[in-house]
C-alpha positions as CSV (number, residue, x, y, z in Angstrom):
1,X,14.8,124.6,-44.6
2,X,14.9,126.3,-41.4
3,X,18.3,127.8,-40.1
4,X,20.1,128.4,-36.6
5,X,22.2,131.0,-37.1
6,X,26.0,131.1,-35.2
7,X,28.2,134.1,-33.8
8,X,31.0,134.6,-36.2
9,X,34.7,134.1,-34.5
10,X,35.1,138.0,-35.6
11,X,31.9,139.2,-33.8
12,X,32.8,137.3,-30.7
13,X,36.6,138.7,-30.5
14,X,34.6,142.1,-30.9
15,X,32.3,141.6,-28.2
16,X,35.6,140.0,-26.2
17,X,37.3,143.5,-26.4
18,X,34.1,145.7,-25.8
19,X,34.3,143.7,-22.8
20,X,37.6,144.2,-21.6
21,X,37.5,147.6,-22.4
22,X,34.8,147.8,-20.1
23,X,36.5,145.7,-17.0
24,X,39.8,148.2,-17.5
25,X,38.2,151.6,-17.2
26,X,38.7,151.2,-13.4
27,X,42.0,149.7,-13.4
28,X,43.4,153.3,-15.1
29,X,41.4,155.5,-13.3
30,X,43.8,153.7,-10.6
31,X,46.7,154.1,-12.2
32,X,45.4,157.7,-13.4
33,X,45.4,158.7,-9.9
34,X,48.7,156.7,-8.8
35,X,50.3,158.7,-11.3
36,X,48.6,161.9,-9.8
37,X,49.9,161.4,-6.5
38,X,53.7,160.2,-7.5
39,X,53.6,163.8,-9.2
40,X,52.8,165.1,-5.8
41,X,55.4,163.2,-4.2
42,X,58.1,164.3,-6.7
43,X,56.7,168.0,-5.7
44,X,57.3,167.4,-2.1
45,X,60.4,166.2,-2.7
46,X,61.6,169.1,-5.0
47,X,60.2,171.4,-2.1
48,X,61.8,169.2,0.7
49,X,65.4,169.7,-0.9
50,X,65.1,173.5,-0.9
51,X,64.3,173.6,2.5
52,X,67.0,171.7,2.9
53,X,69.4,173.7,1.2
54,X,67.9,176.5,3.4
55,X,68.4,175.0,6.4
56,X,72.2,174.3,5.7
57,X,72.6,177.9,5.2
58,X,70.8,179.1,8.1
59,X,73.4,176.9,9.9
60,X,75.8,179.6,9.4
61,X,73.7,182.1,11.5
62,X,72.8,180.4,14.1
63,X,75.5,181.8,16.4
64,X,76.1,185.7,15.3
65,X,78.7,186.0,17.9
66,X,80.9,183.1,16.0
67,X,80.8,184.8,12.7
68,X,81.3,188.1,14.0
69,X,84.7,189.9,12.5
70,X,86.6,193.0,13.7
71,X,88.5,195.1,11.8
72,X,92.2,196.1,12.9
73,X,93.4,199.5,12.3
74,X,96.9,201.1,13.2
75,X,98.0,204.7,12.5
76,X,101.6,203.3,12.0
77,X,102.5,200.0,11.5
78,X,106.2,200.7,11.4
79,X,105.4,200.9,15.2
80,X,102.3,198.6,16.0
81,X,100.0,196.0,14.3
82,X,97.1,194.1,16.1
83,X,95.1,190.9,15.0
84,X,91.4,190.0,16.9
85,X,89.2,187.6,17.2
86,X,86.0,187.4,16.4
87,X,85.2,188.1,20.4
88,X,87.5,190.8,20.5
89,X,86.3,194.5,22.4
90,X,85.9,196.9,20.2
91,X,87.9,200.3,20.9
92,X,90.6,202.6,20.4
93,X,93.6,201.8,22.0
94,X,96.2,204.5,22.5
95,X,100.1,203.1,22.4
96,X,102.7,205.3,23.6
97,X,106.6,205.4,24.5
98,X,106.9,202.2,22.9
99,X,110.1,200.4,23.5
100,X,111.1,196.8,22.0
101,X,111.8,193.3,24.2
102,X,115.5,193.3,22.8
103,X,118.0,190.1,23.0
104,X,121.6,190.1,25.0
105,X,124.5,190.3,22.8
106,X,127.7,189.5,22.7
107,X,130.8,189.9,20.4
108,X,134.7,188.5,20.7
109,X,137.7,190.5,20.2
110,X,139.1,190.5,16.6
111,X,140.4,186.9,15.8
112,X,142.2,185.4,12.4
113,X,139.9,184.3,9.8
114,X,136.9,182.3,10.6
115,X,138.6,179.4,9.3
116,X,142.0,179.7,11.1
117,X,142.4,177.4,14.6
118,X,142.2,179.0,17.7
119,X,145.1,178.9,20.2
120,X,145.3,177.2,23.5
121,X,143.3,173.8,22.5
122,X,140.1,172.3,22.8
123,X,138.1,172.7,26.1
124,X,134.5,173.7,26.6
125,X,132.1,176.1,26.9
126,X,129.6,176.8,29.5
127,X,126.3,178.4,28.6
128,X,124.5,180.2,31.9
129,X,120.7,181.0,31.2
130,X,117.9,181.9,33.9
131,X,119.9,179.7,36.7
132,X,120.4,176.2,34.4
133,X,123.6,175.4,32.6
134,X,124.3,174.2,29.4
135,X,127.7,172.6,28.1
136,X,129.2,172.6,25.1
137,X,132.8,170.4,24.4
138,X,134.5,171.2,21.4
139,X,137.5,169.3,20.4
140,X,140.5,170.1,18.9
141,X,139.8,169.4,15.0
142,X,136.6,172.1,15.6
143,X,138.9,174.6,16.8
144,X,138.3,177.9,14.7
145,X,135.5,180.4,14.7
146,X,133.4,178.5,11.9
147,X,133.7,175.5,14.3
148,X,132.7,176.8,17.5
149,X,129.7,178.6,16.2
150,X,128.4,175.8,14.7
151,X,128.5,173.4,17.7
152,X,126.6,176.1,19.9
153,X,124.0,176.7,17.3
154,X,123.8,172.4,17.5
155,X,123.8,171.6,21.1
156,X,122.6,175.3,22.8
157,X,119.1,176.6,23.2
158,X,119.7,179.6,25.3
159,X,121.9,181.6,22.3
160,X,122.8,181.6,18.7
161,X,126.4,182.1,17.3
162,X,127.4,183.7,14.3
163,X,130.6,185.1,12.8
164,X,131.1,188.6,11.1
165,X,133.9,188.8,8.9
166,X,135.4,192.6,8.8
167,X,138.8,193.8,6.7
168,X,140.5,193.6,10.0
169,X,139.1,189.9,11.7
170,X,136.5,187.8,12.2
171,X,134.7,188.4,15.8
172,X,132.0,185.4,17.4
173,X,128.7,187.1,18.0
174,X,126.2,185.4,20.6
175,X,122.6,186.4,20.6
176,X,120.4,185.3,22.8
177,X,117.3,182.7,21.4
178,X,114.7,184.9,22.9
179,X,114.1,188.4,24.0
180,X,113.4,189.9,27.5
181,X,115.6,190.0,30.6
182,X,114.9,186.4,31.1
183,X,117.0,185.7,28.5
184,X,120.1,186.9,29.7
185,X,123.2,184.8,29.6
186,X,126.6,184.8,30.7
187,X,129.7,182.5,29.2
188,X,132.6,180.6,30.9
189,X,135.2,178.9,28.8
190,X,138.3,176.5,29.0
191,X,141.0,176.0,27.0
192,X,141.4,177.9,23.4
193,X,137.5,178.6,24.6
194,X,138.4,180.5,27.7
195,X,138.9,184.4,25.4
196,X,134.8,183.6,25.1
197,X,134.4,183.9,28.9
198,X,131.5,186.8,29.8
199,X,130.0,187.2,32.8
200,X,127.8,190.5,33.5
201,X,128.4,190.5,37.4
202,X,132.3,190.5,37.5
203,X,134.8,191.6,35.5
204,X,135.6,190.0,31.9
205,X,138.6,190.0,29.3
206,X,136.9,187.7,27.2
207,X,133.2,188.6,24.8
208,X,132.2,192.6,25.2
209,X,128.4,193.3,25.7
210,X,126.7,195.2,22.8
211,X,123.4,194.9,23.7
212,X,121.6,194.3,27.1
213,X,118.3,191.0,26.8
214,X,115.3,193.7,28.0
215,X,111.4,193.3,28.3
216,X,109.3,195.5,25.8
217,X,107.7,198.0,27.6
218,X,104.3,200.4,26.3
219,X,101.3,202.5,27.9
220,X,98.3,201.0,26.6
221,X,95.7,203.9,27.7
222,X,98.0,205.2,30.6
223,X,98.4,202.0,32.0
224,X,102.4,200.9,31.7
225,X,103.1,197.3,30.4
226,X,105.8,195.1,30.1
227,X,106.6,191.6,28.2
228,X,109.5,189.4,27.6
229,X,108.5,189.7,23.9
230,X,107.4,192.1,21.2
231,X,103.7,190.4,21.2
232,X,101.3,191.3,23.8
233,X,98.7,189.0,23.8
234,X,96.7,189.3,26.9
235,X,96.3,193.0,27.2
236,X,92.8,193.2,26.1
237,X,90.7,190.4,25.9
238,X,90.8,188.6,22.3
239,X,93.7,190.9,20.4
240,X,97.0,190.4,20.2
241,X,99.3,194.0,19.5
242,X,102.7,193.1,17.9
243,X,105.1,195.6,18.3
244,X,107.2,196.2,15.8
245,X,109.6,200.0,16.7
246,X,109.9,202.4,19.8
247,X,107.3,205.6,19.5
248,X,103.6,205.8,19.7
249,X,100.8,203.9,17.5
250,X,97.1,204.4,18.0
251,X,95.2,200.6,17.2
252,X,91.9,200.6,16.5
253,X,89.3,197.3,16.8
254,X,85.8,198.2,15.6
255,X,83.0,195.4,13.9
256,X,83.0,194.4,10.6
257,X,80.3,193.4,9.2
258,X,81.8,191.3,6.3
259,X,81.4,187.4,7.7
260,X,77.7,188.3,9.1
261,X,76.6,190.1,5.5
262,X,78.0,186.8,3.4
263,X,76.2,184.4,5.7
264,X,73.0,186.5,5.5
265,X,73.5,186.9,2.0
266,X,73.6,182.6,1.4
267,X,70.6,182.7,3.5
268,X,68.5,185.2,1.4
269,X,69.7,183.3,-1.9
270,X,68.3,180.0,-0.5
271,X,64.6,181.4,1.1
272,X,64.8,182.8,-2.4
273,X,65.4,179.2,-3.9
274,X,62.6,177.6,-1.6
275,X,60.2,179.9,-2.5
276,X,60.3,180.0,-6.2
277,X,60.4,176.0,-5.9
278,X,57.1,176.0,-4.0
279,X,55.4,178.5,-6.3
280,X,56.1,176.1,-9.7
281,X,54.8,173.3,-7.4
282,X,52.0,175.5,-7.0
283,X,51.5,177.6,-9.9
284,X,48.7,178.0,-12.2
285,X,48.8,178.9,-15.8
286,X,45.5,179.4,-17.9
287,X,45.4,178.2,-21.4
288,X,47.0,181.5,-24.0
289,X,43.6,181.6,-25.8
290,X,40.6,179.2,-26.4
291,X,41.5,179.2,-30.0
292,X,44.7,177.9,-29.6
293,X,43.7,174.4,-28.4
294,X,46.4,174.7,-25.7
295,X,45.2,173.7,-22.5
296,X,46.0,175.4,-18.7
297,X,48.9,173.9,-16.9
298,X,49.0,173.6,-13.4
299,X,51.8,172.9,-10.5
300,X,50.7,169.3,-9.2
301,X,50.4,171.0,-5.5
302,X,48.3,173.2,-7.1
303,X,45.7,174.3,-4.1
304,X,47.4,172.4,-1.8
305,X,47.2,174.4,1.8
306,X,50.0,173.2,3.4
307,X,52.6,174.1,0.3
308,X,50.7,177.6,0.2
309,X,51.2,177.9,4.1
310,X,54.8,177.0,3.8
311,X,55.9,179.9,1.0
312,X,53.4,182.0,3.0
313,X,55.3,181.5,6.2
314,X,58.7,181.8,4.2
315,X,58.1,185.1,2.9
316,X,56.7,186.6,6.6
317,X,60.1,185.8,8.0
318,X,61.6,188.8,6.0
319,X,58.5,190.8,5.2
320,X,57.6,191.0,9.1
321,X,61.3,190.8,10.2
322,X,62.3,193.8,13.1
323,X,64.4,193.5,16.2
324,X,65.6,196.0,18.8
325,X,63.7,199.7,16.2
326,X,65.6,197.6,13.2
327,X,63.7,196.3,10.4
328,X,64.4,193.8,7.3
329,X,64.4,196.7,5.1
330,X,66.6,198.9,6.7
331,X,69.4,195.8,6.5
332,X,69.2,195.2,2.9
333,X,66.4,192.4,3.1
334,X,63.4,192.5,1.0
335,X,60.3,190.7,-0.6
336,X,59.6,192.0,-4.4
337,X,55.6,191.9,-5.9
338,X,56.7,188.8,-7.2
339,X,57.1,187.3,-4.0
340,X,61.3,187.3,-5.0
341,X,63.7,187.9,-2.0
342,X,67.2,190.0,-2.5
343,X,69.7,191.1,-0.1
344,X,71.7,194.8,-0.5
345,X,75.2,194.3,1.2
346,X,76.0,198.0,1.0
347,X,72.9,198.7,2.8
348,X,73.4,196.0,6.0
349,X,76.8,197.5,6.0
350,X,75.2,201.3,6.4
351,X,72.9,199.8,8.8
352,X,76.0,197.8,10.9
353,X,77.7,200.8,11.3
354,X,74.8,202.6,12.8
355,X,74.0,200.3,15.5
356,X,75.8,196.8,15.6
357,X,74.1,194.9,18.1
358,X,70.7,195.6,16.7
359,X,71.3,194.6,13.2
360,X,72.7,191.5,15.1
361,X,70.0,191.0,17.1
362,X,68.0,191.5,14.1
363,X,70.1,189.0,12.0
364,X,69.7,186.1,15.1
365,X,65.5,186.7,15.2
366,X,66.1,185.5,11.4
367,X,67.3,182.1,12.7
368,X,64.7,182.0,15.1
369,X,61.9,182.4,12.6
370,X,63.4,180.7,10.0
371,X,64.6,177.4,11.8
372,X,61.4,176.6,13.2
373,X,59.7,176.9,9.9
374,X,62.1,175.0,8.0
375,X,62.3,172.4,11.0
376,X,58.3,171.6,11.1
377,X,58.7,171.3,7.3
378,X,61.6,169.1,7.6
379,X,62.1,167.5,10.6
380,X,65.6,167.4,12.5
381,X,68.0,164.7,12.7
382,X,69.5,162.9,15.4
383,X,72.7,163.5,16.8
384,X,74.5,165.6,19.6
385,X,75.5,168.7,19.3
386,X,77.8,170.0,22.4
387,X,77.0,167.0,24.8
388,X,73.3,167.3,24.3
389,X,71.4,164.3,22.7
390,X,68.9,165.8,19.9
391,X,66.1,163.2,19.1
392,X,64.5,163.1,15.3
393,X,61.9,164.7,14.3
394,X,59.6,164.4,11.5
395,X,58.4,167.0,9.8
396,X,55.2,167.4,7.9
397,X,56.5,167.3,4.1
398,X,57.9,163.4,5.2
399,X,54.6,163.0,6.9
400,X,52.5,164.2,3.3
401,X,54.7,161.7,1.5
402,X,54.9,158.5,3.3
403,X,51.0,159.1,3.2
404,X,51.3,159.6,-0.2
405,X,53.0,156.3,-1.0
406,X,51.1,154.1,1.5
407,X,48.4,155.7,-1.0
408,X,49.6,154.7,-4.1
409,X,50.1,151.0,-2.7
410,X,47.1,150.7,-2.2
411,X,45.9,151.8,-5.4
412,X,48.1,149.2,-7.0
413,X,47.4,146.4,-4.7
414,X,43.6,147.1,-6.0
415,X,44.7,147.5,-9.8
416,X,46.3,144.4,-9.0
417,X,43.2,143.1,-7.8
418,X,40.7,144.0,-10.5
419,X,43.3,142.4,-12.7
420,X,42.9,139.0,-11.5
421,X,38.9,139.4,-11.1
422,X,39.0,140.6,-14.9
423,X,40.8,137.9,-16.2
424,X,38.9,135.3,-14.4
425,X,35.5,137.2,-15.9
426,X,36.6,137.0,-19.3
427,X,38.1,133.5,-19.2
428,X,34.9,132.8,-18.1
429,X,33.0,134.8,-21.0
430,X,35.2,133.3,-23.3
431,X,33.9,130.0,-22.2
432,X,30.6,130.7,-22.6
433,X,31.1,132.2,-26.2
434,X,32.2,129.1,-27.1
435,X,29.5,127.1,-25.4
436,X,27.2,128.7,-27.4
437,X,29.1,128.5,-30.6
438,X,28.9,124.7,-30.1
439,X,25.6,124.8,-29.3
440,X,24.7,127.2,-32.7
441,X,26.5,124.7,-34.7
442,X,24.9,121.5,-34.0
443,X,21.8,122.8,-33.8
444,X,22.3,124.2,-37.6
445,X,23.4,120.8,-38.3
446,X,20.6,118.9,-36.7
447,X,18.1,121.1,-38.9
448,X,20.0,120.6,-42.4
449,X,19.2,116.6,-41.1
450,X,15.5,117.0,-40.1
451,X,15.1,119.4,-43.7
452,X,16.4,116.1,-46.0
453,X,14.4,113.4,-43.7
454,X,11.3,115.6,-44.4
455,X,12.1,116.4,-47.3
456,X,11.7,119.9,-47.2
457,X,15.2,120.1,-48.5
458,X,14.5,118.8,-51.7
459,X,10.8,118.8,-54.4
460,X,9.1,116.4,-56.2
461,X,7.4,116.8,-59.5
462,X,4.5,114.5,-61.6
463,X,4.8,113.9,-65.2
């Protein structure tokens, strides 16, 4: 009988799958190299946020001047004490024959008790300072010394009452509210208030003067000054002297170099954080030993020129730093053989006292350098800063990964693709698989017919 052999259902799923196998290869060399460049965009990003960081510290150096700090010396602050600001000369100011702004007063003659009424009932008092009068009615159930001081420390602003107690009376006391000969003041009274009555220019029965309201007075440097009170404020430009007892005080202002040394310090810690970021995004590691089986490993910027340029350009802005004969070195700033930057406080210090403005000038050439590299790598943002309108820019790690990811669409979009063209090849293999099955079957069937109507399926024998 003669036989037409069929494809098995087993060897057709096998040669099914060789198939597919065959129709994916592409698809995850796709997705192979999708994943390659998402690995390059998580790089860029890791990069990107360290320059970031960077740039937020640089911030702080951007205006020296702002940040600069004085430091305030006195050789006796029982006589003198200064504050500055940060735009405060520097110098050695020389404070001599010192005498305090003092306040007027006034005290009463020895009464009862502070509690006990006052003869001659109530009536008012009238307070005289710098030309404009105040008045001040008391009535008869505030009548004592308790009384009275407490309705001129309530309605008054040109003096303060008080009473002093003694083994002998009680006496009001009026002091002035401020200091200086401004704040002289004279008293007029009626009634049980008229024993207050004090007036400097004419004769008085009533409060006795202890102490005359006088401006402070100094030589600052051989020039004689005078204020209403014990702060002088506008004697040299950005420091404020407060006086504090008569005699002599020498106040010194000279730069400190604490708020510029912490900001530079931040800086140096970030370039530092930025540049070991780019090297691990960059970084190649050979395999231990070809015995170990262990393969190399390898940053996934690996050879990349413009993360190489970037840590490059980083580590120039210290290593070629030098303004006004002052270099990054002599301030404390340096790059290691590992490429590591540090910062020595104690040495920008040393260097700050040598020669202020250069280290400055020094410290502002830093910006410079740095804020344009960080600023191509980053871009700026928009905004305004001080009434000027800053437009966006974008710098060239955005521009690296927006590439990136327009790549990697359209690595899916043709994975996607091959997908559909895949499917539609093997449906269509499938369908020819079982064509020929078909086919294979009935054409074994046909011959087991023809083999019986011939006979040659069966034999005959004679007897």
């Amino acid at each position: 009988m003669t036989s037409v052999a069929s494809l098995g259902s087993s060897q057709i799923s096998s040669e099914i799958a060789t198939v597919e196998t065959r129709l994916q290869a592409p698809i995850n060399s796709l997705k192979t190299q999708a994943q390659t460049e998402q690995a390059d965009i998580s790089a860029w990003g890791n990069i990107g946020g360290a320059v970031s960081t960077l740039s937020q510290a640089l911030s702080n150096i951007k205006d020296v001047a702002s940040i600069n700090s004085r430091s305030i010396t006195s050789t006796d602050t029982t006589k003198a004490t200064a504050t500055a600001a940060s735009s405060a000369a520097t110098g050695t100011y020389n404070l001599t024959n010192i005498k305090l702004a003092k306040p007027q007063e006034i005290y009463s003659g020895l009464l009862g008790s502070g509690a006990a009424t006052l003869a001659g009932g109530k009536g008012s008092l009238v307070f005289t300072v710098g030309g404009k009068n105040e008045t001040i009615a008391i009535g008869s159930g505030s009548l004592t010394l308790n009384g009275v001081a407490a309705a001129i420390n309530k309605q008054t602003d040109g003096a303060q009452a008080s009473v002093v107690g003694t083994s002998a009376g009680a006496r009001l006391v009026l002091t002035s509210s401020a200091t200086g000969s401004a704040a002289a003041f004279s008293v007029s009274g009626t009634g049980a208030l008229s024993q207050f009555d004090y007036n400097p220019s004419s004769a008085h029965t009533g409060e006795v003067l202890a102490q005359t309201a006088s401006n402070a007075s100094v030589t600052l440097n051989g020039i004689p000054l005078t204020s209403s009170t014990n702060s002088l404020g506008s004697a040299i430009t950005g420091v404020t002297i407060a006086l504090a007892g008569s005699g002599d005080a020498v106040v010194s202002v000279t730069s400190s170099p604490s708020n510029i040394s912490s900001s530079v310090q931040a800086v140096a810690t970030s370039l530092n954080a930025a540049i070991a970021t780019i090297a691990k995004e960059t970084k190649y590691a050979p395999a231990p030993s070809s015995a170990s089986g262990s393969a190399s490993q390898s940053g996934p910027l690996l050879g990349n020129f413009s993360a190489t340029e970037l840590k490059n350009e980083l580590l120039n802005s210290v290593s070629q730093l030098a303004a006004s004969g002052v270099s990054a070195a002599a301030v404390g700033l340096s790059v290691s053989s590992t490429g590591a930057v540090s910062f020595n406080a104690a040495s920008f210090a040393t260097e700050y006292a040598k020669n202020p403005t250069a280290v400055q000038n020094l410290v502002s050439g830093l910006y410079t350098t740095l804020n344009g590299i960080t600023t191509g790598a980053i871009g700026t943002s928009s905004g305004s800063a001080s009434g000027v309108v800053t437009t966006k820019t974008t710098g060239f790690i955005s521009t690296s990964t927006t590439s990136l990811n327009a790549l990697i669409t359209s690595l899916d979009s043709q994975a996607t693709q091959i997908s559909k063209e895949n499917a539609a090849q093997l449906k269509i293999l499938e369908s020819q698989y079982t064509v020929a099955e078909n086919v294979a079957t009935n054409a074994s069937i046909t011959s087991e017919y023809l083999g019986i109507f011939l006979g040659s399926g069966s034999s005959t024998s004679k007897g």
